[in-house]
KOLGUKE-82596 format. One record per residue (C-alpha): x, y, z; residue number from 1; residue in three letters. Coordinates in nm, 2 decimals. Layout:
N
@xx X; yy Y; zz Z; i NUM; aa ALA;
...
This chain:
312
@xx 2.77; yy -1.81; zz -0.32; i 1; aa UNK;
@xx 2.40; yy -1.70; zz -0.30; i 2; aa UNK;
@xx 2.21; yy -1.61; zz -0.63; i 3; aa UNK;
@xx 2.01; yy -1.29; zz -0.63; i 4; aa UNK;
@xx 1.71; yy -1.51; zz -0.69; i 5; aa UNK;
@xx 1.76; yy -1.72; zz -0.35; i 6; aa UNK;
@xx 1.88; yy -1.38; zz -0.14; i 7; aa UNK;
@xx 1.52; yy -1.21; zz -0.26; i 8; aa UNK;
@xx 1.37; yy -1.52; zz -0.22; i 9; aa UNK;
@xx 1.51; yy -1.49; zz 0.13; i 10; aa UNK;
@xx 1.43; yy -1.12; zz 0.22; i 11; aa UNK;
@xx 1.07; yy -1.17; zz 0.10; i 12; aa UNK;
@xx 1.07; yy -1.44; zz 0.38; i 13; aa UNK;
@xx 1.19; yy -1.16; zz 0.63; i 14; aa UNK;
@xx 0.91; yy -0.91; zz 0.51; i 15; aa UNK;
@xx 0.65; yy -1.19; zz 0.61; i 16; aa UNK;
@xx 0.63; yy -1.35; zz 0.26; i 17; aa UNK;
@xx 0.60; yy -1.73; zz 0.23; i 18; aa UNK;
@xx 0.81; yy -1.86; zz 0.00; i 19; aa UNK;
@xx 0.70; yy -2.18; zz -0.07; i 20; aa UNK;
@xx 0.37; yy -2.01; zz -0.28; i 21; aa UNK;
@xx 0.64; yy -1.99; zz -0.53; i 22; aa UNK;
@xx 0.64; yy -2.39; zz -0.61; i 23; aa UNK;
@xx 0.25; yy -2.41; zz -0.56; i 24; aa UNK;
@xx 0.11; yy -2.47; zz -0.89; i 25; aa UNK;
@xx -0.24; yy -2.36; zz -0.82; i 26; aa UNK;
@xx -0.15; yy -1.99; zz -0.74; i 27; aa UNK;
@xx -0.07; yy -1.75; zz -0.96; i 28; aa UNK;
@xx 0.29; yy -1.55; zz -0.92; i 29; aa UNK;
@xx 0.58; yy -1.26; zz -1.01; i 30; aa UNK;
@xx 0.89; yy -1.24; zz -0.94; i 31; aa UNK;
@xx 1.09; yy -0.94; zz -1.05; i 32; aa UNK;
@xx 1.47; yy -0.85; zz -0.97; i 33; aa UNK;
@xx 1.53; yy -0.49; zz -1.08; i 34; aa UNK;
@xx 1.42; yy -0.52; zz -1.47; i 35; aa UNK;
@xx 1.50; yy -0.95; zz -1.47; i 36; aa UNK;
@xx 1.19; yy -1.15; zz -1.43; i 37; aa UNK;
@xx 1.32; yy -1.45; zz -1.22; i 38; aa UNK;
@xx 1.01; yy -1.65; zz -1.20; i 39; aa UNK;
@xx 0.62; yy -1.66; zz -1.26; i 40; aa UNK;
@xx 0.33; yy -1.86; zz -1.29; i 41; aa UNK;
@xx 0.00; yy -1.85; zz -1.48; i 42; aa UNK;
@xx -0.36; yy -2.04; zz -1.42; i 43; aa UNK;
@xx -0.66; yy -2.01; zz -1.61; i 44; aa UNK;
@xx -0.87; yy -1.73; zz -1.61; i 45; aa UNK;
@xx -0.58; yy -1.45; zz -1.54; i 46; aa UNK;
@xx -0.40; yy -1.32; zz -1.86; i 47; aa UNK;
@xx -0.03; yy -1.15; zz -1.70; i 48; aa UNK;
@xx 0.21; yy -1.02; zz -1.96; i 49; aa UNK;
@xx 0.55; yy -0.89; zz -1.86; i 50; aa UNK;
@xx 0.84; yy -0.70; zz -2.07; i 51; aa UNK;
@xx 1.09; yy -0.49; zz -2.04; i 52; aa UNK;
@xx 1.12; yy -0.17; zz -2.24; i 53; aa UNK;
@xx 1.45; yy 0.02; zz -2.18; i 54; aa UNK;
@xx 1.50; yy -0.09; zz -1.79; i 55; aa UNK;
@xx 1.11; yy -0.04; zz -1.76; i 56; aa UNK;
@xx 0.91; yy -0.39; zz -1.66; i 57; aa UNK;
@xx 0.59; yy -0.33; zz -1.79; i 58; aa UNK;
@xx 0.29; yy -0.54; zz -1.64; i 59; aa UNK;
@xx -0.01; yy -0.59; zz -1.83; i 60; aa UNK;
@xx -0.28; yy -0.82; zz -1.67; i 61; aa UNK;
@xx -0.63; yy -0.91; zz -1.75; i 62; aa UNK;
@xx -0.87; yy -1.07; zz -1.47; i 63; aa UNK;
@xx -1.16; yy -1.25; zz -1.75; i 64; aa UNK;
@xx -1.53; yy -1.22; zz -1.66; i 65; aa UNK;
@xx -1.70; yy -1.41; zz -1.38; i 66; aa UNK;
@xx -1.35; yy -1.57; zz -1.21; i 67; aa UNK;
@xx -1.28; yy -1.58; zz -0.91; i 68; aa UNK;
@xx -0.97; yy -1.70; zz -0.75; i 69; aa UNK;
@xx -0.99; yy -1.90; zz -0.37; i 70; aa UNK;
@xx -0.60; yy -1.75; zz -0.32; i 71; aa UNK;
@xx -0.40; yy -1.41; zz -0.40; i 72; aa UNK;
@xx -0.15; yy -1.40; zz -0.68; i 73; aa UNK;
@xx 0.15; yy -1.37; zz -0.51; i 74; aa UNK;
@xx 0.40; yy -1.08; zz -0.57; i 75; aa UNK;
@xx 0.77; yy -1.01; zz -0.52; i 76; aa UNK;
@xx 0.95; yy -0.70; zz -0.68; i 77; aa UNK;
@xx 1.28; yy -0.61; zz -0.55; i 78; aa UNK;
@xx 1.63; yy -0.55; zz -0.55; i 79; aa UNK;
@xx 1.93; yy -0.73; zz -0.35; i 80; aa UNK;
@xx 2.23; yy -0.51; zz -0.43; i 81; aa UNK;
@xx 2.27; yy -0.17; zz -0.18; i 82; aa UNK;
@xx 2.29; yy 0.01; zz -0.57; i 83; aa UNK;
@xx 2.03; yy 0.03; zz -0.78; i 84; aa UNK;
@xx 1.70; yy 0.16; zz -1.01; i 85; aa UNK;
@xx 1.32; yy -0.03; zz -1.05; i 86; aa UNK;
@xx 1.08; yy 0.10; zz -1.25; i 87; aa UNK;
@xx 0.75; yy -0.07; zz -1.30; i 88; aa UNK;
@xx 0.48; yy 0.01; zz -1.48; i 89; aa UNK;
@xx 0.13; yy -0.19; zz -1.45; i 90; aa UNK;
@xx -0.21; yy -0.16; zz -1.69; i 91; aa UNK;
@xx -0.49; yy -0.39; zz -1.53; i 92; aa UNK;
@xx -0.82; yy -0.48; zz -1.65; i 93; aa UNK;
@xx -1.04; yy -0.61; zz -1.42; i 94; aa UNK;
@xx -1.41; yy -0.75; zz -1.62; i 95; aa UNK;
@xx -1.75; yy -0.80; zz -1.49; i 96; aa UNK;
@xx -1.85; yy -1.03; zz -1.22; i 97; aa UNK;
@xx -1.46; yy -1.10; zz -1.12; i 98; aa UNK;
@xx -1.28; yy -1.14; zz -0.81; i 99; aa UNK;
@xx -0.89; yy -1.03; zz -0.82; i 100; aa UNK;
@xx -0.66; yy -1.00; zz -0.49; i 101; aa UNK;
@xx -0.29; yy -0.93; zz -0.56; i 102; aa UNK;
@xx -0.07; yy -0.97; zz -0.24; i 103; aa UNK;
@xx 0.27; yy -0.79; zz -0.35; i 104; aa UNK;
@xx 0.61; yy -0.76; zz -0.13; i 105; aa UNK;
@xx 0.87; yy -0.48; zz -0.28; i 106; aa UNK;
@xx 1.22; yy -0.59; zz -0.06; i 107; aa UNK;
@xx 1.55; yy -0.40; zz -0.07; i 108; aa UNK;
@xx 1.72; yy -0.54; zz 0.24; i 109; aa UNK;
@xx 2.07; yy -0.36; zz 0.15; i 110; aa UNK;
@xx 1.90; yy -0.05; zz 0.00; i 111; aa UNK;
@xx 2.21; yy 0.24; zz 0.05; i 112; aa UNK;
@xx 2.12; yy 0.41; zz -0.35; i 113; aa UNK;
@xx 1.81; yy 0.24; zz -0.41; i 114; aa UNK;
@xx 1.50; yy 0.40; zz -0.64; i 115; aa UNK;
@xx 1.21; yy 0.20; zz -0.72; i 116; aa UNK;
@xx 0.88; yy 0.38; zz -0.92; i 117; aa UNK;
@xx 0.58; yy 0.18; zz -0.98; i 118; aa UNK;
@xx 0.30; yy 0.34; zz -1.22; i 119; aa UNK;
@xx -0.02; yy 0.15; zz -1.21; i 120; aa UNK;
@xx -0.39; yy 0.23; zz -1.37; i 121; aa UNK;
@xx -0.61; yy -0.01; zz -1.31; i 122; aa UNK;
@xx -0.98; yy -0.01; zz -1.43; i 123; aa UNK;
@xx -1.27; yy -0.23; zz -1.23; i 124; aa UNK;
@xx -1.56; yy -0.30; zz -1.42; i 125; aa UNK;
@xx -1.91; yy -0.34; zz -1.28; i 126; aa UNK;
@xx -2.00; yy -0.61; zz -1.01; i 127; aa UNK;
@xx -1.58; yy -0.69; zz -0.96; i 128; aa UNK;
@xx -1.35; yy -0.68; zz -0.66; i 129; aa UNK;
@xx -0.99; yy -0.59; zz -0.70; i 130; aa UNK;
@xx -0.81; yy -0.61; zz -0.34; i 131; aa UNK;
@xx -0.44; yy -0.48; zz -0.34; i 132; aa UNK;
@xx -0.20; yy -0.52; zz -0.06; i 133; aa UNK;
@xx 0.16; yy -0.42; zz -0.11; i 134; aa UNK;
@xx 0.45; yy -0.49; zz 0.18; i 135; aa UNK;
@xx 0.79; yy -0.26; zz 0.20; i 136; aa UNK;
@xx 1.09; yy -0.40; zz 0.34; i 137; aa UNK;
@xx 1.35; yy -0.14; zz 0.29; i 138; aa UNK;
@xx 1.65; yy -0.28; zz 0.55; i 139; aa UNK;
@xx 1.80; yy -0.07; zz 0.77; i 140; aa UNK;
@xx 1.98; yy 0.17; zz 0.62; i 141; aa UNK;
@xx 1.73; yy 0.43; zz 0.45; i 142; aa UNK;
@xx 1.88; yy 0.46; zz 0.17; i 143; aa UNK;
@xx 1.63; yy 0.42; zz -0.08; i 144; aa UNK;
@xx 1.33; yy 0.63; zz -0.26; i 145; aa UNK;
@xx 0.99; yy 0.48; zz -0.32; i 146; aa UNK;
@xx 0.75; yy 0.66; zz -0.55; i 147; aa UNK;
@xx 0.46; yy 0.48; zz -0.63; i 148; aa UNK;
@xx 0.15; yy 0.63; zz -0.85; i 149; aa UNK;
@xx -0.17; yy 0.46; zz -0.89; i 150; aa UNK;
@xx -0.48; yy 0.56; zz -1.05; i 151; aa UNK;
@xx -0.78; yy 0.29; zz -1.01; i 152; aa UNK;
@xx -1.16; yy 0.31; zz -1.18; i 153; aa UNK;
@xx -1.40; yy 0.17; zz -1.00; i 154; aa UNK;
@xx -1.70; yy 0.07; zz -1.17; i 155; aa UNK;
@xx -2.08; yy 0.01; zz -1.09; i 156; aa UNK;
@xx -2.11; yy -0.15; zz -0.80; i 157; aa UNK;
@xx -1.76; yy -0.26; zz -0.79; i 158; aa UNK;
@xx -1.47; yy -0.30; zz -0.50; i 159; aa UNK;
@xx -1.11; yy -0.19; zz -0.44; i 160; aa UNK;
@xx -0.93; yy -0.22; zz -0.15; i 161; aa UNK;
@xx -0.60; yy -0.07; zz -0.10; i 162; aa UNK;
@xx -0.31; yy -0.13; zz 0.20; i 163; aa UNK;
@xx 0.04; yy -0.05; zz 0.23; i 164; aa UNK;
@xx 0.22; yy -0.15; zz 0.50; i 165; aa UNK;
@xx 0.63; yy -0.04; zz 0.59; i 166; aa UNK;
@xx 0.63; yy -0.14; zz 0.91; i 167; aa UNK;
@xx 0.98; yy -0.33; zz 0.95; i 168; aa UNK;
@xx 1.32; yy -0.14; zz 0.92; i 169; aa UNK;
@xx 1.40; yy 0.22; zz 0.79; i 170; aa UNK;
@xx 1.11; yy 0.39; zz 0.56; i 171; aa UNK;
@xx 1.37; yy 0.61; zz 0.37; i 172; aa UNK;
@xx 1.20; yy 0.85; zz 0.12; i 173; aa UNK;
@xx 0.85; yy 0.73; zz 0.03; i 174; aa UNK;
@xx 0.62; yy 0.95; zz -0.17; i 175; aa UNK;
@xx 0.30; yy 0.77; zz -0.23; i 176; aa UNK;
@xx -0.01; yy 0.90; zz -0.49; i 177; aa UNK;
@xx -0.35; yy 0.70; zz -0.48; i 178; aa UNK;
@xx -0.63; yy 0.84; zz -0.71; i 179; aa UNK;
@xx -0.91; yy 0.61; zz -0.69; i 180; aa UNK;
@xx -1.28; yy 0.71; zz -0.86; i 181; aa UNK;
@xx -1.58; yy 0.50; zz -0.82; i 182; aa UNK;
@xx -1.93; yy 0.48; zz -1.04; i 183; aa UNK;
@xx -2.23; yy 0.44; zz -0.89; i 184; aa UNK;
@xx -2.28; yy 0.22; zz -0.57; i 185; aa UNK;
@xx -1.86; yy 0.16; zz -0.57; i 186; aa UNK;
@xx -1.69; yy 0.14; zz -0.27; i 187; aa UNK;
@xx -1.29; yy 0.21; zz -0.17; i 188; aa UNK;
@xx -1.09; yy 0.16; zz 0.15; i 189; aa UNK;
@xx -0.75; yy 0.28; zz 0.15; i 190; aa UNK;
@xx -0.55; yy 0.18; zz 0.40; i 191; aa UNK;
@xx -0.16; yy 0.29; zz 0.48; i 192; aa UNK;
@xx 0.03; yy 0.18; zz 0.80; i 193; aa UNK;
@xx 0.42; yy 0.30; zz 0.81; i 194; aa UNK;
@xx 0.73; yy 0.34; zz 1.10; i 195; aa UNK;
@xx 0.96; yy 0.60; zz 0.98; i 196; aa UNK;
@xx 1.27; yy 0.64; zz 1.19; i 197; aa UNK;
@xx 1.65; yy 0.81; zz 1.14; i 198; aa UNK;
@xx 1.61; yy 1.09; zz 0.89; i 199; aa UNK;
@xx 1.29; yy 0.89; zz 0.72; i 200; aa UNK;
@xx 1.06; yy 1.15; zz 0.48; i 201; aa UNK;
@xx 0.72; yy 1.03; zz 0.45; i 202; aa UNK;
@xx 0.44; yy 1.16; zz 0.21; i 203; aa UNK;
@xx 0.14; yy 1.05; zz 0.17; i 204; aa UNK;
@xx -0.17; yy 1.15; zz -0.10; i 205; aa UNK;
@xx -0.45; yy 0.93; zz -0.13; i 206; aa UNK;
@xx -0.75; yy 1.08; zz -0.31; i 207; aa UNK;
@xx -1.12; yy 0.89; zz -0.32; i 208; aa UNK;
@xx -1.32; yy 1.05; zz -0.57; i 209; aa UNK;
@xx -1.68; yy 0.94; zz -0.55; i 210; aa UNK;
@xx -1.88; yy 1.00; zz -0.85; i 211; aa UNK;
@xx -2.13; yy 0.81; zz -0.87; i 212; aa UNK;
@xx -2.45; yy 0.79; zz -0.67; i 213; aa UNK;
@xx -2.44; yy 0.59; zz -0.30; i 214; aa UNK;
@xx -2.06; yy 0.55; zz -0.39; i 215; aa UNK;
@xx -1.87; yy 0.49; zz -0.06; i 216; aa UNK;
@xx -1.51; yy 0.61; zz 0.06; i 217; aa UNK;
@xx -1.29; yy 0.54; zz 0.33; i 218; aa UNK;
@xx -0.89; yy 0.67; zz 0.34; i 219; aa UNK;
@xx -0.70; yy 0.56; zz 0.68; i 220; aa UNK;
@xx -0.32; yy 0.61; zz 0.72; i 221; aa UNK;
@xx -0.10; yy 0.55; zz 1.09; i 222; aa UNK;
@xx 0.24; yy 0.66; zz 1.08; i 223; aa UNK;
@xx 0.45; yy 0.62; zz 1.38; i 224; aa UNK;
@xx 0.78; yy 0.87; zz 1.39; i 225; aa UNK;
@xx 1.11; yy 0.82; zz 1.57; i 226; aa UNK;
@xx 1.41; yy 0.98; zz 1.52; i 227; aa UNK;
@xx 1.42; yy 1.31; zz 1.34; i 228; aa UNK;
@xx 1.17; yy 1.18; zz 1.06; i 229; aa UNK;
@xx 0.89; yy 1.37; zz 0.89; i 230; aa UNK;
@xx 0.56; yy 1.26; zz 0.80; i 231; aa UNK;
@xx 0.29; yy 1.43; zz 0.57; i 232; aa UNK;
@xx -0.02; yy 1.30; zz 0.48; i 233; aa UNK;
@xx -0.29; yy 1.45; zz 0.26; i 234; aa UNK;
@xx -0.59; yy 1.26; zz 0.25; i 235; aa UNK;
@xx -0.86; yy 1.34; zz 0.03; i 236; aa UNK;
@xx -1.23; yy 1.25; zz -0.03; i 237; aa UNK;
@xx -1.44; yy 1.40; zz -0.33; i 238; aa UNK;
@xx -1.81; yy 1.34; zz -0.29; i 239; aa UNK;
@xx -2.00; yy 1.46; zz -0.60; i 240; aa UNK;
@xx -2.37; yy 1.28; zz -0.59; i 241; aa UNK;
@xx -2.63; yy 1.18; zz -0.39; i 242; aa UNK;
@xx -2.60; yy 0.91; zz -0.15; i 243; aa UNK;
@xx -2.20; yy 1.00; zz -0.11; i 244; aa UNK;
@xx -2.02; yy 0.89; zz 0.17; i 245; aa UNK;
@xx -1.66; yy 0.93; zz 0.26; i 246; aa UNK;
@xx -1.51; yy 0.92; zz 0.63; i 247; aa UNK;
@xx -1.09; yy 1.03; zz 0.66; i 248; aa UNK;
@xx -0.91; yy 0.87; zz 0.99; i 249; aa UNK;
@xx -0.56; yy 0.96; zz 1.01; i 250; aa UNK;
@xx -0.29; yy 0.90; zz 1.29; i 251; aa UNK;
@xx 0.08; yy 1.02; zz 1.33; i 252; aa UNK;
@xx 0.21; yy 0.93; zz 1.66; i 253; aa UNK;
@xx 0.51; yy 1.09; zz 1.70; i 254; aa UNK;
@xx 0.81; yy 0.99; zz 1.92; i 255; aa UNK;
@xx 1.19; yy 1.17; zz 2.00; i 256; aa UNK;
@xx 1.22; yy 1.46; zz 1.76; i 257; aa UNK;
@xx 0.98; yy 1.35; zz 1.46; i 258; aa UNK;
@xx 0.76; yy 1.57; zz 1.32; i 259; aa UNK;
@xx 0.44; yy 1.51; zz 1.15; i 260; aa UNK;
@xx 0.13; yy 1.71; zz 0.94; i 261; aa UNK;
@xx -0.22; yy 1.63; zz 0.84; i 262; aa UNK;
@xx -0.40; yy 1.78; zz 0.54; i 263; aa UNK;
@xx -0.79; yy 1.64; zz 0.53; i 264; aa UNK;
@xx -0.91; yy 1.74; zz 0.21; i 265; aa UNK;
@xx -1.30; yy 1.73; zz 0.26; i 266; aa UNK;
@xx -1.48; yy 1.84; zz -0.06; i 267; aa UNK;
@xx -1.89; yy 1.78; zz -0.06; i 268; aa UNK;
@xx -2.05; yy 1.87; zz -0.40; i 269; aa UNK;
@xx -2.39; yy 1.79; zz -0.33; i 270; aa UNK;
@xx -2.65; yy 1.84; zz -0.03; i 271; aa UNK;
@xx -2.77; yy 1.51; zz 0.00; i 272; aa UNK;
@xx -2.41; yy 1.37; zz 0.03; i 273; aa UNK;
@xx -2.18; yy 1.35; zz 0.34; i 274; aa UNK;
@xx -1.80; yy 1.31; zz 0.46; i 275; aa UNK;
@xx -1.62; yy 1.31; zz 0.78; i 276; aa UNK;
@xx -1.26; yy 1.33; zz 0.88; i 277; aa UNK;
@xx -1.11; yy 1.28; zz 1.23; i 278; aa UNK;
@xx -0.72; yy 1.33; zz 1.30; i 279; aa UNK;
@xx -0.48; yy 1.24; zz 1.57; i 280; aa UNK;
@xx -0.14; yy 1.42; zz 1.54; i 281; aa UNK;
@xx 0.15; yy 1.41; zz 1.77; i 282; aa UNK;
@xx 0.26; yy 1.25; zz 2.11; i 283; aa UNK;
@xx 0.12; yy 0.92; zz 2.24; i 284; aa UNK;
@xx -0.26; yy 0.91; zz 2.38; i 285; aa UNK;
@xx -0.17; yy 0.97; zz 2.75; i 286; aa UNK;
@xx -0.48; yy 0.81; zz 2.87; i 287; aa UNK;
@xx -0.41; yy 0.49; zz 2.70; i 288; aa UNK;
@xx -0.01; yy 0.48; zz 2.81; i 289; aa UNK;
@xx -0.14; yy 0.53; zz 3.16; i 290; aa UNK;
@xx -0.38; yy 0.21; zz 3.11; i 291; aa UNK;
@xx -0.11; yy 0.00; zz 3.01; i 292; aa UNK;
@xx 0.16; yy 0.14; zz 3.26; i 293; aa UNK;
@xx -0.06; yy 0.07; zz 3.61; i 294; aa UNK;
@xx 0.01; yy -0.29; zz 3.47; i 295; aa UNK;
@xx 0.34; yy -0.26; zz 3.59; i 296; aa UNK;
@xx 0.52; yy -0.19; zz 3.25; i 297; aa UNK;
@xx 0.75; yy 0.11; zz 3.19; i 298; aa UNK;
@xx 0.67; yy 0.38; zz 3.02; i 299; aa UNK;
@xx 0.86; yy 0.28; zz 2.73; i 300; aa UNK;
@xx 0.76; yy -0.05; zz 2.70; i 301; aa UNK;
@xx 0.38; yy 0.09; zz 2.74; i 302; aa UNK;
@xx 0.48; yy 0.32; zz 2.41; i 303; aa UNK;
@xx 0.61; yy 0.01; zz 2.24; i 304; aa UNK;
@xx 0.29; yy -0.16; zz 2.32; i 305; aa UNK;
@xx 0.07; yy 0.12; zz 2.19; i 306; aa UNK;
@xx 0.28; yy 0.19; zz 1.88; i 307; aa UNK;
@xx 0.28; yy -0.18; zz 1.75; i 308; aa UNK;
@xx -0.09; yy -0.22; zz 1.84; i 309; aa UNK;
@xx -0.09; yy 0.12; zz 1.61; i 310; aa UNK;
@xx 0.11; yy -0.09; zz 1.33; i 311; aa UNK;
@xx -0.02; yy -0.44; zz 1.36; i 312; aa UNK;
């Protein structure tokens, strides 16, 4: 019979993971199974300290000054069993002149009564890049609820990148919350690509608040919806100083009988700042399934086309 260990191992495969970064000794990794840390590895200049606190695994890590890393710590959380509760909580300190890319899968490939909550601040001090990327595989049944929170400091002259992608298998309930403030000259590109299906429920807020003077924003979400799923995404940018600027792109192509809103929240605090938003909400761009169709495909193998180019 399969352990837990080797049928996570295995689903993180199916997400697009590659297992065998888990025997390479020059990478950094994590690998957590509900509250049970099954595996990790350390190297020098990253300081990663894990516990569990009444069913909460909480995360501290600490990126030291001036390292940078040539590969990603690598990332699973999950849980195997159709049943069951994650909740994670993460407190990251990024220092000066460091370089820090976390590549994180979350599988529940039998998810029927699955809830997983992930609480994250993260602070970036100045001249440091923090790049985040996070993969759902939820299975096929939709049974699950995903809430993560993140709140991220970006300091002078400092990086973070953000991207979540769901793009395999049911969504289920997803309620995601990024907050991300910069200093001065900071920059932040959030980035959220999801396929909701069934009865999914997608929401979306991701907030850039830029504080600090030629601070730069950019907050990007596509959401394809099948079925009878819902989508709402609020995307925000704050820009406070001089020198601001923040651009919102969102897309929810909707198929069947999904529905879908967009809330661009555009706030500009000062004259000498600017932001932009552009939306796209509802049924396939005709123009663009016409293109692809005169090539002798059928329609719905021209929407297929489309909506994984959306996804990719």
């Amino acid at each position: 019979m399969k352990t837990n260990q080797h049928l996570l191992t295995e689903a993180y495969k199916k997400a697009g993971g590659m297992p065998e970064v888990f025997s390479n000794r020059e990478m950094a990794h994590l690998m957590i199974h509900g509250d049970e840390v099954y595996s990790s590895h350390l190297i020098p200049g990253l300081d990663l300290d894990v516990q569990t606190n009444g069913g909460v695994v909480e995360v501290y890590f600490r990126m030291h000054q001036g390292q940078v890393f040539n590969h990603p710590v690598n990332i699973c959380f999950g849980i195997v069993p159709e049943k069951g509760k994650q909740e994670i909580k993460v407190d990251g300190e990024i220092e000066e002149d460091a370089k820090l890319e976390f590549l994180a899968y979350c599988v529940f490939p039998n998810a029927i009564k699955v809830e997983h909550f992930m609480n994250g601040r993260v602070n970036i001090r100045a001249n440091s890049s923090f790049h985040y990327t996070e993969v759902h595989y939820h299975g096929d049944n939709g049974g699950i609820l995903v809430k993560p929170k993140v709140t991220v400091s970006v300091g002078e002259n400092s990086i973070y990148q953000g991207n979540f992608y769901l793009t395999k298998g049911r969504a289920g309930q997803v309620d995601i919350d990024y907050e991300i403030s910069t200093e001065t000259a900071g920059k932040v590109d959030l980035l959220a690509k999801i396929n909701a299906s069934g009865d999914d429920n997608v929401r979306i807020r991701e907030s850039a608040i830029l504080k600090g003077t030629n601070s730069k924003g950019l907050v990007r979400s596509r959401i394809v919806g099948r079925g009878s799923s819902r989508s709402e995404v609020i995307s925000e940018i704050i820009a406070l100083n001089a020198g601001c600027y923040g651009h919102v792109d969102c897309i929810e192509t909707l198929l069947e009988q999904a529905t879908a809103k967009a809330i661009p929240l555009v706030d500009v605090q000062h004259r000498l700042a600017t932001v932009t938003h552009e939306a796209a909400v509802g049924r396939v761009n005709k123009k663009q399934l016409e293109t692809i169709m005169a090539k002798g495909l059928s329609e719905d193998e021209a929407i297929e086309i489309l909506v994984g180019g959306l996804l990719r």
